[in-house]
MIFIPA-737931 format. One line per 8 residues: their letters; for each residue y negated, z negated, x negated of N, C-alpha, C, O, CB. Coordinates in pm, whole numbers, plus 50000, padded with zeros to 5 digits. Atoms other than C-alpha are relative to their C-alpha. Glycine has a CB too. Example, Ala and Ser with C-alpha at 12.3 -4.5 7.8 and 13.67 -1.06 7.14 Angstrom:
AS	50119:50000:49911:50450:49220:48770:49880:50000:49910:49882:49934:49806:49997:49875:50099  50119:50006:50082:50106:49286:48633:49891:49927:50077:49780:49910:50026:49954:50142:49959
//
This chain:
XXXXXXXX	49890:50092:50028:83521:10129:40248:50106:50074:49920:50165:50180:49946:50060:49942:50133  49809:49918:50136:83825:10221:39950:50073:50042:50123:50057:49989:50234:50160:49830:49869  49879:49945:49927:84080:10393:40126:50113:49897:49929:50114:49902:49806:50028:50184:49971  49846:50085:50020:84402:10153:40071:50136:50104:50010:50104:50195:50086:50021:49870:50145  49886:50022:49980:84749:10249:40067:50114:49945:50061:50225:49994:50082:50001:49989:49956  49940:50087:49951:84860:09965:40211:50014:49974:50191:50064:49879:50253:49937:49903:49922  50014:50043:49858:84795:10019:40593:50108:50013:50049:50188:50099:50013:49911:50061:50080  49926:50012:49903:85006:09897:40870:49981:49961:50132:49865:49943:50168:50064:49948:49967
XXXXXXXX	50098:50044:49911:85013:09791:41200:49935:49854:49997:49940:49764:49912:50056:50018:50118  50076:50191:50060:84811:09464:41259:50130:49935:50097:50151:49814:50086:49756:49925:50088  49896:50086:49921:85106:09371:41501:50094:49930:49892:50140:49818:49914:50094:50098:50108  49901:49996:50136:85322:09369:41148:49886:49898:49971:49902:49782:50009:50036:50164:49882  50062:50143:50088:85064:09149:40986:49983:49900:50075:50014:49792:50027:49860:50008:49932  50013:50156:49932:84987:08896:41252:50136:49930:49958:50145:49811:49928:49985:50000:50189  49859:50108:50038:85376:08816:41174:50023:49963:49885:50112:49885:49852:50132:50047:50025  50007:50084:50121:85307:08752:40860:49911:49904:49968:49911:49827:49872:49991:50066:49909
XXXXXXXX	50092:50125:49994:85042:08543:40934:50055:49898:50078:50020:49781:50061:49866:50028:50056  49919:50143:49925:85269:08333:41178:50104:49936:49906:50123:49815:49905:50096:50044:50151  49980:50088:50080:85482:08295:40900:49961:49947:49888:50042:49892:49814:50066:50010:49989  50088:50010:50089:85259:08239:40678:49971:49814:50054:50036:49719:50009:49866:50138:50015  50007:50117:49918:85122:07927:40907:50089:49922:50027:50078:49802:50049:49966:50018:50096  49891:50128:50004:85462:07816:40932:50044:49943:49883:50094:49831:49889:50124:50032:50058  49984:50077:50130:85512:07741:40577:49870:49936:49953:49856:49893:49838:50052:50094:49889  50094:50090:50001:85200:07583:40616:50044:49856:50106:50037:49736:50079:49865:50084:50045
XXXXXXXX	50005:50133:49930:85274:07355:40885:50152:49941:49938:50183:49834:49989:49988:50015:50193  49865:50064:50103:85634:07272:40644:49939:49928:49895:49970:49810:49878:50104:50121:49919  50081:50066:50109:85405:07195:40355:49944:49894:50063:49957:49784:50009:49893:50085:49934  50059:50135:49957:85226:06964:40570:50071:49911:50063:50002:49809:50065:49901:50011:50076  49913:50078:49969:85496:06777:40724:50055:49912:49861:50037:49791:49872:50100:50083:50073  49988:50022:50110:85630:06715:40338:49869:49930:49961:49877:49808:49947:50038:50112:49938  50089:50114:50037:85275:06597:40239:49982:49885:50071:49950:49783:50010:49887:50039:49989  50051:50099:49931:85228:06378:40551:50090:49883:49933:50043:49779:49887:50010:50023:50163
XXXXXXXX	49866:50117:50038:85593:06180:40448:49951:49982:49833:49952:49864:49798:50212:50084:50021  50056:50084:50162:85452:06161:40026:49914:49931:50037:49905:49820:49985:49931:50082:49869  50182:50066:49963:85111:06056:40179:50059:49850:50036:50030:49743:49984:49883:50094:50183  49906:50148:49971:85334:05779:40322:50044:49895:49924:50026:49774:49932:50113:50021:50039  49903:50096:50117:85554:05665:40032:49888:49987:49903:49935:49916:49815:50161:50083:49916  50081:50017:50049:85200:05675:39844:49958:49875:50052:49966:49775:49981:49936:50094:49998  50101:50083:49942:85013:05461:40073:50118:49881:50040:50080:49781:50101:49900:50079:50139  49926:50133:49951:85346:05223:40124:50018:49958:49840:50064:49845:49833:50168:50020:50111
XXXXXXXX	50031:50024:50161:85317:05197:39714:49848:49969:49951:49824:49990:49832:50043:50137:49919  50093:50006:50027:84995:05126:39698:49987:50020:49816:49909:50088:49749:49962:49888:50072  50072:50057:50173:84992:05021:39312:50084:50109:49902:50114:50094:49783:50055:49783:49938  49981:49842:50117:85123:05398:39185:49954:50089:50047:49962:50086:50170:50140:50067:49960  50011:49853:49935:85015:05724:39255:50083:50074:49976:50142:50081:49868:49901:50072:49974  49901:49820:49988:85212:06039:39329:49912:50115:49961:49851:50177:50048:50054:50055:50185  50061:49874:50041:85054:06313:39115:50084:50106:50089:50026:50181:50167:50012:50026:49829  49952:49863:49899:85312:06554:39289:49961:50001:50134:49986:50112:50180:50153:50015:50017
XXXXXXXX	50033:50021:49884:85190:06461:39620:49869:50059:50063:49834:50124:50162:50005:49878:50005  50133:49933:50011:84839:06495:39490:49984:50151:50007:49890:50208:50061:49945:49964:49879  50004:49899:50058:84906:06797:39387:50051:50113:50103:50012:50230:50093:50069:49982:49878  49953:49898:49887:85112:06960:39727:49864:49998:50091:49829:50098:50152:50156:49944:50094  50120:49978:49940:84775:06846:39883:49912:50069:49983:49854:50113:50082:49953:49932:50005  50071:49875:50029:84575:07075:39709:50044:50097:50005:49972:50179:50063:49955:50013:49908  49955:49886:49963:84788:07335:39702:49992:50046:50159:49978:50161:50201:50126:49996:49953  49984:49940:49805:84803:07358:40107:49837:49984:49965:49780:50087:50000:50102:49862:50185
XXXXXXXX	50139:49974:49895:84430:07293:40131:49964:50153:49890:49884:50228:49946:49830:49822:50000  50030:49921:50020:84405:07569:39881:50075:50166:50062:50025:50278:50053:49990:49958:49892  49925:49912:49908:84672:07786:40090:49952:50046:50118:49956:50162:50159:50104:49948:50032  50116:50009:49901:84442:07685:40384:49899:50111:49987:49886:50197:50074:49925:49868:49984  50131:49944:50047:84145:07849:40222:50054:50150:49983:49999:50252:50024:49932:49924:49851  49897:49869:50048:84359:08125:40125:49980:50096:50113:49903:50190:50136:50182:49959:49986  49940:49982:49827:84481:08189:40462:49873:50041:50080:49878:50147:50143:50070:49832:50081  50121:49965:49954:84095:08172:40592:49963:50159:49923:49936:50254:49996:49894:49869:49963
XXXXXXXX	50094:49915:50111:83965:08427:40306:50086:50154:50055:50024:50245:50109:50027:49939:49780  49866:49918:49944:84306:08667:40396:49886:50051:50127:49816:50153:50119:50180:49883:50058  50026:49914:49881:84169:08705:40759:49911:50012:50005:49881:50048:50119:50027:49981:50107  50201:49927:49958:83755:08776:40711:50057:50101:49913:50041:50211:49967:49794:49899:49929  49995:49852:50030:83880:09036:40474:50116:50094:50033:50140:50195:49966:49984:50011:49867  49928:49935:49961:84144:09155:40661:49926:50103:50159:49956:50204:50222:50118:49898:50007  50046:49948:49859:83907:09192:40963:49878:50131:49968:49821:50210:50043:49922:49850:50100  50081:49849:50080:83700:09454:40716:50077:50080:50011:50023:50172:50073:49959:50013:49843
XXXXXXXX	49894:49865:50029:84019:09701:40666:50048:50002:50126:50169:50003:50152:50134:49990:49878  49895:49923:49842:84063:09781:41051:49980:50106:50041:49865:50109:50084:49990:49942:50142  50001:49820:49990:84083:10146:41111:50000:49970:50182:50038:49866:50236:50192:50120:49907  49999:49934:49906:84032:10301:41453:50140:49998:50062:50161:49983:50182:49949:50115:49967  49831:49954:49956:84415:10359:41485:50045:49862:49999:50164:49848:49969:50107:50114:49877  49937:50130:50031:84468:10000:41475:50078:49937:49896:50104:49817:49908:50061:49985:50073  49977:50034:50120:84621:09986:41121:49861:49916:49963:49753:49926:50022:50036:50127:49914  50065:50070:50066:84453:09735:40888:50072:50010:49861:50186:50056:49856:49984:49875:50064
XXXXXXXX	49987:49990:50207:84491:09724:40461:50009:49843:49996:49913:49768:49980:49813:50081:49872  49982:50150:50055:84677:09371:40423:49963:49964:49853:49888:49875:49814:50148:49963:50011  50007:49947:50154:84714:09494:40038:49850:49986:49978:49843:49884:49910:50059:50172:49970  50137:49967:50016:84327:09549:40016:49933:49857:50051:49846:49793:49992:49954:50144:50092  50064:50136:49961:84260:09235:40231:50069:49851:49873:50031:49734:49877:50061:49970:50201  49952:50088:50083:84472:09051:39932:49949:49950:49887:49989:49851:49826:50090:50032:49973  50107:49947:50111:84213:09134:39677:49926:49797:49997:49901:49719:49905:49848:50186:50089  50119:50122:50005:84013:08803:39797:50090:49840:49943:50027:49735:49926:49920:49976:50202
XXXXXXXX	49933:50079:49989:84339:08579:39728:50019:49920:49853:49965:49979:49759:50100:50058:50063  49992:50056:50149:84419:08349:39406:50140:49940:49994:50172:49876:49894:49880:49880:49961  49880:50092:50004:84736:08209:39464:50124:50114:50023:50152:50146:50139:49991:49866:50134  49918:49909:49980:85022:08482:39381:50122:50029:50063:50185:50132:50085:50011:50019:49926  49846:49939:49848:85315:08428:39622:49929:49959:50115:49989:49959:50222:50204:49891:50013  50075:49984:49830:85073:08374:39904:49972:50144:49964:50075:50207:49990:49825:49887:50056  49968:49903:50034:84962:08713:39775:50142:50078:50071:50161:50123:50183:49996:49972:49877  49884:49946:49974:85292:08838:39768:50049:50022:50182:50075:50113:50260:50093:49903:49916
XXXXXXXX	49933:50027:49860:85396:08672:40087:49943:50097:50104:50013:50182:50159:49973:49847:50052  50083:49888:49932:85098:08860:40287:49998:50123:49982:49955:50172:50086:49893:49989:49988  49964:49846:50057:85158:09221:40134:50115:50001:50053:50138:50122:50058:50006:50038:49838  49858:50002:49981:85517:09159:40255:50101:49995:49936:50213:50015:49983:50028:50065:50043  49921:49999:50083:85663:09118:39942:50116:49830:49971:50105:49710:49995:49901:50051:49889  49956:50116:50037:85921:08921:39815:49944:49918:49904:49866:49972:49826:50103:50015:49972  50021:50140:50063:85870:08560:39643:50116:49980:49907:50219:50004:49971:49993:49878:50112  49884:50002:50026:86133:08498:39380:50014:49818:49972:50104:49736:49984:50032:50114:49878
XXXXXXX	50021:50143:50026:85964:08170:39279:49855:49924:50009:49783:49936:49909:50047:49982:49869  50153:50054:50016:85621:07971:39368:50018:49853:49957:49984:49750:50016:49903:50009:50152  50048:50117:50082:85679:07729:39077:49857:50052:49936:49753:49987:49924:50118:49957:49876  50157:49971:50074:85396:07899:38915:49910:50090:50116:49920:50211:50131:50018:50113:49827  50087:49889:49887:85146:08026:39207:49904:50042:49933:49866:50151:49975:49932:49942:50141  50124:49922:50061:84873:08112:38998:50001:50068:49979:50109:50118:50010:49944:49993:49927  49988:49854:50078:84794:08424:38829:50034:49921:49870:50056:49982:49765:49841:50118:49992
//
């Protein structure tokens, strides 16, 4: 396995995975209420709506991919390589967010 740089404890990353999950369950509160004003409009669609929906289910996926390769970089000493487990990610302030970095803006999440 690469040697990383990036190890810490996993106690430190689970909390970034709780908040991680909580700006997931924010995103989904926000889609449930568009999903609403969609489906009480029947005769328009909400591209932005469409569009927070994919983003969370791709945040979702994210979020899955994050912890099978986070559960590869676990050392003996109980450190794990968040940084190294980020490798599998596509969406750059989830990225960010999981490494522990700051976010300045996720208008553009992509690479």
């Amino acid at each position: 396995m690469p040697s990383g740089q990036g190890r810490v404890p996993v106690a430190e990353v689970l909390g970034r995975m709780a908040r991680e999950l909580e700006l997931l369950a924010g995103n989904m509160a926000q889609v449930d209420a568009l999903l609403d004003q969609v489906l009480a409009e029947a005769h328009t669609v909400d591209h932005v709506a469409l569009q927070q929906v994919d983003r969370l289910r791709q945040e979702t996926e994210g979020l899955q991919h994050f912890v099978e390769a986070l559960a590869t970089t676990l050392h003996p000493d109980g450190s794990c390589d968040p940084v190294l487990a980020t490798r599998v990610l596509k969406l750059r302030a989830q990225v960010l967010r999981l490494q522990g970095q700051a976010v300045e803006s996720a208008s553009n999440d992509l690479w």
